[in-house]
NUTOR-434640 format. One record per residue (C-alpha): residue number from 1; residue in three letters; x, y, z. Coordinates in nm, 2 decimals, always signed. Last residue first. Layout:
NUM,ALA,X,Y,Z
...
END
This chain:
176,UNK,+0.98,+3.19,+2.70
175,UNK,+1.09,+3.49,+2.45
174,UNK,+1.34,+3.61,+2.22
173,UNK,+1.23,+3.90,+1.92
172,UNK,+1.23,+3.93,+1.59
171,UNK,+1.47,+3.65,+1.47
170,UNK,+1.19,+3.42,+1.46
169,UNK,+1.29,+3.10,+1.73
168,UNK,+1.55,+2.88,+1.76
167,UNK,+1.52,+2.56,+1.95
166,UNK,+1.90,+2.51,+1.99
165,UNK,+1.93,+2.61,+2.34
164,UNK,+1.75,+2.37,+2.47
163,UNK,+1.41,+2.40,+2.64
162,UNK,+1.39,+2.53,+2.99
161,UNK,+1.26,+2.31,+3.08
160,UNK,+1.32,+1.97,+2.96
159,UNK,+1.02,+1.93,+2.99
158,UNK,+0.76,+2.17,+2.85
157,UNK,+0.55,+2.34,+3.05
156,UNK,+0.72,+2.64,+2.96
155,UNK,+0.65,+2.70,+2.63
154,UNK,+0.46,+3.01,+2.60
153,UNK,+0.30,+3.08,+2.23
152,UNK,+0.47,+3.40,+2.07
151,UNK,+0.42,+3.24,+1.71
150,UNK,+0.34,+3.50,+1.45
149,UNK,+0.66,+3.60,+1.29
148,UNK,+0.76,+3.19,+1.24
147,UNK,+1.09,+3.35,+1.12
146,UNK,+1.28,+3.04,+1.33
145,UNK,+1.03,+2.84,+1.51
144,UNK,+1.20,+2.51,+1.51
143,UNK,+1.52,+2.66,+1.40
142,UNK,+1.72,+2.35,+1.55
141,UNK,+1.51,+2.12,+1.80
140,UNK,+1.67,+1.81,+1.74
139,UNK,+1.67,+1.55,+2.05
138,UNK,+1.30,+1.51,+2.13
137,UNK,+1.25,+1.24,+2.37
136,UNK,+1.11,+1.48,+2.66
135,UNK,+0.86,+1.67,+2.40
134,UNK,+0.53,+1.61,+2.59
133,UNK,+0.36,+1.85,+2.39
132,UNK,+0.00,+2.02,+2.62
131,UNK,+0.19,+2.39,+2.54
130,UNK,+0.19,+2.32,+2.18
129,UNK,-0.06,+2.67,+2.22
128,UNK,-0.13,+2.81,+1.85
127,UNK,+0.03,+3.07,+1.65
126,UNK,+0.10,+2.99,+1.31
125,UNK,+0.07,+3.23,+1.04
124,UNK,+0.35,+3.33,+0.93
123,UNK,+0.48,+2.98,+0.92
122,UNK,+0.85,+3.03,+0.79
121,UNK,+1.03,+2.74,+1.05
120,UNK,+0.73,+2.57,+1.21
119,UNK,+0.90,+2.22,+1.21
118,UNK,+1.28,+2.35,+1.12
117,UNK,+1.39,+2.07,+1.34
116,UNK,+1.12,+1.86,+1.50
115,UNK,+1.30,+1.50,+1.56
114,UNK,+1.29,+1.27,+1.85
113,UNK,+0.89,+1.22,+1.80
112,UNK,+0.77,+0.94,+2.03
111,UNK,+0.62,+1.16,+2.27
110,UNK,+0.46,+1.38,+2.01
109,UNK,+0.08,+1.31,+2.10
108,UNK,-0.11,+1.53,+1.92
107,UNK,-0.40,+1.74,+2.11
106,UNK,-0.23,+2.06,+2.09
105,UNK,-0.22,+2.08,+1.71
104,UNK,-0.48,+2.40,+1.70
103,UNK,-0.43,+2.50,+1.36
102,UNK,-0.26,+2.82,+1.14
101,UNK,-0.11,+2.72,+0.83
100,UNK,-0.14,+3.01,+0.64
99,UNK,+0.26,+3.01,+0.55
98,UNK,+0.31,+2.61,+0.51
97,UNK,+0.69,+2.72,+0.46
96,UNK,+0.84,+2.50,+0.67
95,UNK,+0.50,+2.30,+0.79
94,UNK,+0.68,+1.91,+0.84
93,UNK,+1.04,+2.04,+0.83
92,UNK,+1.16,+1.80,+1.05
91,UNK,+0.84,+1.60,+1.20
90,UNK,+1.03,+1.23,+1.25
89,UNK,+0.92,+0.97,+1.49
88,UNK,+0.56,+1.00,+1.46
87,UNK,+0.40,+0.69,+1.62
86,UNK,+0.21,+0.87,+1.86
85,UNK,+0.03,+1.09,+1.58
84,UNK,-0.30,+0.99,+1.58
83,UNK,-0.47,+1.27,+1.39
82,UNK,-0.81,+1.47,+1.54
81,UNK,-0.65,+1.80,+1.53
80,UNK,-0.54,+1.83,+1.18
79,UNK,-0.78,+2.12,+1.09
78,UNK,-0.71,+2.31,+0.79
77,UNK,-0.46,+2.55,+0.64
76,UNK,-0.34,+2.51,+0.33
75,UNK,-0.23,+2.74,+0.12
74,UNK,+0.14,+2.76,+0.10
73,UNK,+0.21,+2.38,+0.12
72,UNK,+0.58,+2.50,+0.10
71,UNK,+0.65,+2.17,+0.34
70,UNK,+0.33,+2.04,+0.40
69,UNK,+0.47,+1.68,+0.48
68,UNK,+0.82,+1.78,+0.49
67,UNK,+0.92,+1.47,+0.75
66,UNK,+0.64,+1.27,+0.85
65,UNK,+0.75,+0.96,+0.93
64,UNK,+0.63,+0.73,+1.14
63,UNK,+0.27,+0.67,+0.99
62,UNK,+0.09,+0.38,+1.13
61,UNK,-0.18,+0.62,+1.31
60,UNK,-0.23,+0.82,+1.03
59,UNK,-0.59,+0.74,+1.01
58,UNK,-0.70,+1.05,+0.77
57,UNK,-1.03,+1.21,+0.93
56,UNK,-0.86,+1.61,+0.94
55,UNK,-0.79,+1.56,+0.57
54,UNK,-0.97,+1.87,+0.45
53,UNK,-0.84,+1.98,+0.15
52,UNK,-0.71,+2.32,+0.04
51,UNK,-0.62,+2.27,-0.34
50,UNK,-0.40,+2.41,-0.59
49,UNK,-0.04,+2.52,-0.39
48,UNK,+0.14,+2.19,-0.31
47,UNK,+0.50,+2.30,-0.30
46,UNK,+0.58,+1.93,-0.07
45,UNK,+0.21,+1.77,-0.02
44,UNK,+0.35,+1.42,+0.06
43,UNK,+0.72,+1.54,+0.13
42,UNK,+0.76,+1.21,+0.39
41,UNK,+0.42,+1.07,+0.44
40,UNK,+0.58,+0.73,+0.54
39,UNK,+0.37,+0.44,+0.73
38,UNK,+0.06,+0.42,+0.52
37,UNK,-0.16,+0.12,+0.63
36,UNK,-0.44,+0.29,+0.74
35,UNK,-0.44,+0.61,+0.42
34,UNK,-0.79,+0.49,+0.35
33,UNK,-0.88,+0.80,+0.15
32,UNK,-1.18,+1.02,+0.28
31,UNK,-1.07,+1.34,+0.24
30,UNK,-0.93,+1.26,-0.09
29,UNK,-1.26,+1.25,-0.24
28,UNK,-1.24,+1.50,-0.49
27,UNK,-0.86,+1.54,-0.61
26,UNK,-0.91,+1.66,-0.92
25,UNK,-0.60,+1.80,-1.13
24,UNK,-0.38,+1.50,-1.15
23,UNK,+0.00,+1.55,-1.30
22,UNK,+0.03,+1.39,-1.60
21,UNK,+0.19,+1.74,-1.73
20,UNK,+0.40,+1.71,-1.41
19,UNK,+0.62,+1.47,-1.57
18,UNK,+0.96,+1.45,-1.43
17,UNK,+0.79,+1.49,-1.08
16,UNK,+0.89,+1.84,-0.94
15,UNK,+0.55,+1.92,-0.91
14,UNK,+0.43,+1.66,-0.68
13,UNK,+0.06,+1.56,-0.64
12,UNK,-0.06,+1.31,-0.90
11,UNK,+0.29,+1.13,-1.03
10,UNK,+0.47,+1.17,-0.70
9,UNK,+0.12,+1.10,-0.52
8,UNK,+0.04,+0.80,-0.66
7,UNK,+0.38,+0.62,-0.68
6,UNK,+0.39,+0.70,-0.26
5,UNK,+0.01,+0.55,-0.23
4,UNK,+0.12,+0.24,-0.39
3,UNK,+0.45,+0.22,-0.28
2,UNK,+0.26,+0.24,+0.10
1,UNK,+0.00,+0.00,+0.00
END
């Protein structure tokens, strides 16, 4: 299922496919894919730009990766809050650039997630509390937040606190 649903999307979704004039145009229905058994969603939506779906009731509860998953994904911005995400291992770079993006993710469950580098990093628009995050087995924070102009969200519940020194946030101003 997973090469399946990875073939799919590179010749559906991705632009920088080597043919993107076979690239697919209507996506109706994709809210309600059966995505179960997809493990890897690495780059999924990468410079998606046509369509603002709603993929809120997506079981993602096998995925482990989601590394670039709306990366440049400059228009979307709906709900994600009811996602499983306590397998997630990897969220480097997962709304760089998503610049509307601007959800409530405090529900997820990160505590398996050891990598959020670059995870906000260019999302105008996000500013939501991650203050519910149970981050203790994260281990790469770099430039989490970095020109994420909107974000001023307290972190101090999180543990370790106070958070390392590499979790970088807009150049604008320093806060915790």
């Amino acid at each position: 299922m997973l090469r399946i649903l990875a073939y799919f999307f590179c010749a559906s979704i991705w632009s920088r496919c080597e043919d993107s004039a076979k690239n697919r145009k209507d996506f109706s229905g994709i809210e309600s894919w059966d995505t179960s058994n997809v493990a890897d969603m690495t780059a999924l939506f990468f410079k998606q730009t046509k369509f603002n779906k709603n993929l809120n009731s997506w079981n993602v509860s096998k995925v482990t990766n989601m590394v670039a998953l709306f990366r440049e994904y400059y228009e979307f911005n709906s709900s994600l809050n009811q996602w499983d995400t306590k397998n997630v291992t990897d969220m480097r770079d997962m709304f760089m650039e998503a610049y509307t993006f601007n959800q409530n993710l405090n529900s997820w469950n990160v505590r398996n997630v050891v990598d959020m580098t670059a995870m906000f990093s260019h999302a105008y628009a996000f500013n939501q509390p991650l203050d519910k995050w149970n981050v203790a087995n994260v281990k790469e924070f770099g430039s989490m937040f970095s020109f994420a102009k909107s974000f001023n969200q307290p972190l101090t519940t999180w543990k370790p606190h106070p958070p390392p020194k590499n979790l970088r946030f807009k150049k604008y101003c320093d806060f915790l």
